[in-house]
C-alpha positions as CSV (number, residue, x, y, z in Angstrom):
1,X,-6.5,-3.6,15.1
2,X,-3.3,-1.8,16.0
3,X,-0.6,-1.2,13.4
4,X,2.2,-3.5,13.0
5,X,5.5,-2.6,13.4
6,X,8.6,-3.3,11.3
7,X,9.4,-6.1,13.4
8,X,6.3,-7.9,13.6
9,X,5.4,-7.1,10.1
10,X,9.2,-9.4,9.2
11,X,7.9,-12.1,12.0
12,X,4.1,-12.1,10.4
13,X,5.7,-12.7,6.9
14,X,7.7,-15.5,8.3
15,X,4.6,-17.1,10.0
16,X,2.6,-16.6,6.6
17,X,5.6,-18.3,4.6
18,X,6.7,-20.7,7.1
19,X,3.5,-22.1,7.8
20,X,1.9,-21.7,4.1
21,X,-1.0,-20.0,5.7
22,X,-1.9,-18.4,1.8
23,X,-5.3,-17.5,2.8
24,X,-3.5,-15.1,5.2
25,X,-2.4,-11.7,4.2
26,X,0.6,-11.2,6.7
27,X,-0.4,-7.4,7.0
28,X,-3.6,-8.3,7.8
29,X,-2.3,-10.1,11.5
30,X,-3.5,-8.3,14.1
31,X,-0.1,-8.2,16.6
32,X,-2.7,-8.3,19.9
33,X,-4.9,-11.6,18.6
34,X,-4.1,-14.7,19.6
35,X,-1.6,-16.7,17.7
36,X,-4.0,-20.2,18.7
37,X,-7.5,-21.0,18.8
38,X,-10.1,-18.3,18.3
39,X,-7.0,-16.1,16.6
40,X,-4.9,-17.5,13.8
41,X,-6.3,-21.0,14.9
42,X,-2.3,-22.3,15.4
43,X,-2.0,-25.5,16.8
44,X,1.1,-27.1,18.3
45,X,2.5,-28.5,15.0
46,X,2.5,-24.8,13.6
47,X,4.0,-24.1,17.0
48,X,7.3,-26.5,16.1
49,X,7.4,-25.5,12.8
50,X,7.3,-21.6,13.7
51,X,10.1,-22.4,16.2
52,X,12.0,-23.3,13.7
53,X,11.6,-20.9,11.1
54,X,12.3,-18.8,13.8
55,X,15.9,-20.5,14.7
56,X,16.9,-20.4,11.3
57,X,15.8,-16.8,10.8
58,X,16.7,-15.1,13.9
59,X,20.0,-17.5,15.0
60,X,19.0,-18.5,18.4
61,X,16.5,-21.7,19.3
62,X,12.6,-21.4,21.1
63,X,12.8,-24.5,23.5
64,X,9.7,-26.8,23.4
65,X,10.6,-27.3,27.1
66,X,10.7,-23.2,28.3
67,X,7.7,-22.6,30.8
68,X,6.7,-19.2,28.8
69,X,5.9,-20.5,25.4
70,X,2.2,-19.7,26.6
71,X,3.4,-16.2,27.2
72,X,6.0,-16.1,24.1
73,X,3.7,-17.7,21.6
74,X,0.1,-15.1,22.9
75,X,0.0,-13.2,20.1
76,X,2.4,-12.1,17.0
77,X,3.2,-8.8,19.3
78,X,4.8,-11.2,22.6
79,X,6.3,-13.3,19.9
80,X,7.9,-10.3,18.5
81,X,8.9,-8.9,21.3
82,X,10.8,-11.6,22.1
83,X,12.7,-12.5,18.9
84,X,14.1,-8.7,19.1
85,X,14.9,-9.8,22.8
86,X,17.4,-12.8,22.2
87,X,18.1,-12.4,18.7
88,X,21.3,-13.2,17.2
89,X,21.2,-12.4,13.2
C-alpha cells in the first residue's frame, strides 16, 4: 500500500464519515484500490452520497451525468486528485 497524502488522508476521512463506513479505519484506505467492488465494495448509493459530501465539503458539485465518474470515482487517489483539481473551499 502506498502512503496517503494530506489530501487523500482529508477525502478518506470524509468517505469514512460520510458514508458511516465504522469498520473502516480511514488511514487504512489504500489511495490505489478500487473505491467499488473488490476494493471498498462502494456501490452507486455510496456514490451519491459521497458526491455530496463532497459538494458540501469542497464547494463545487460531481455531476451524476459526467462521462468520467468511472475514471473520477477508481480509487481514493483519482478521486483526490480531482477534488484538489476543481475545488472551491
Amino acid at each position: 500500500m502506498s502512503p496517503q497524502t494530506d489530501a487523500e488522508r482529508a477525502l478518506a476521512q470524509l468517505l469514512v464519515e460520510s458514508l458511516n463506513l465504522e469498520e473502516v479505519a480511514p488511514e487504512a484506505i489504500d489511495p490505489e484500490a478500487p473505491l467499488f467492488g473488490a476494493g471498498l465494495g462502494l456501490d452507486s448509493i455510496d456514490a451519491l452520497e459521497l458526491a455530496l459530501a463532497i459538494g458540501q465539503r469542497y464547494g463545487f458539485q460531481l455531476r451524476s451525468d459526467n462521462d468520467e465518474n468511472r475514471r473520477i470515482f477508481a480509487s481514493l487517489r483519482a478521486l483526490s486528485a480531482h477534488v484538489q483539481q476543481h475545488r472551491t473551499v
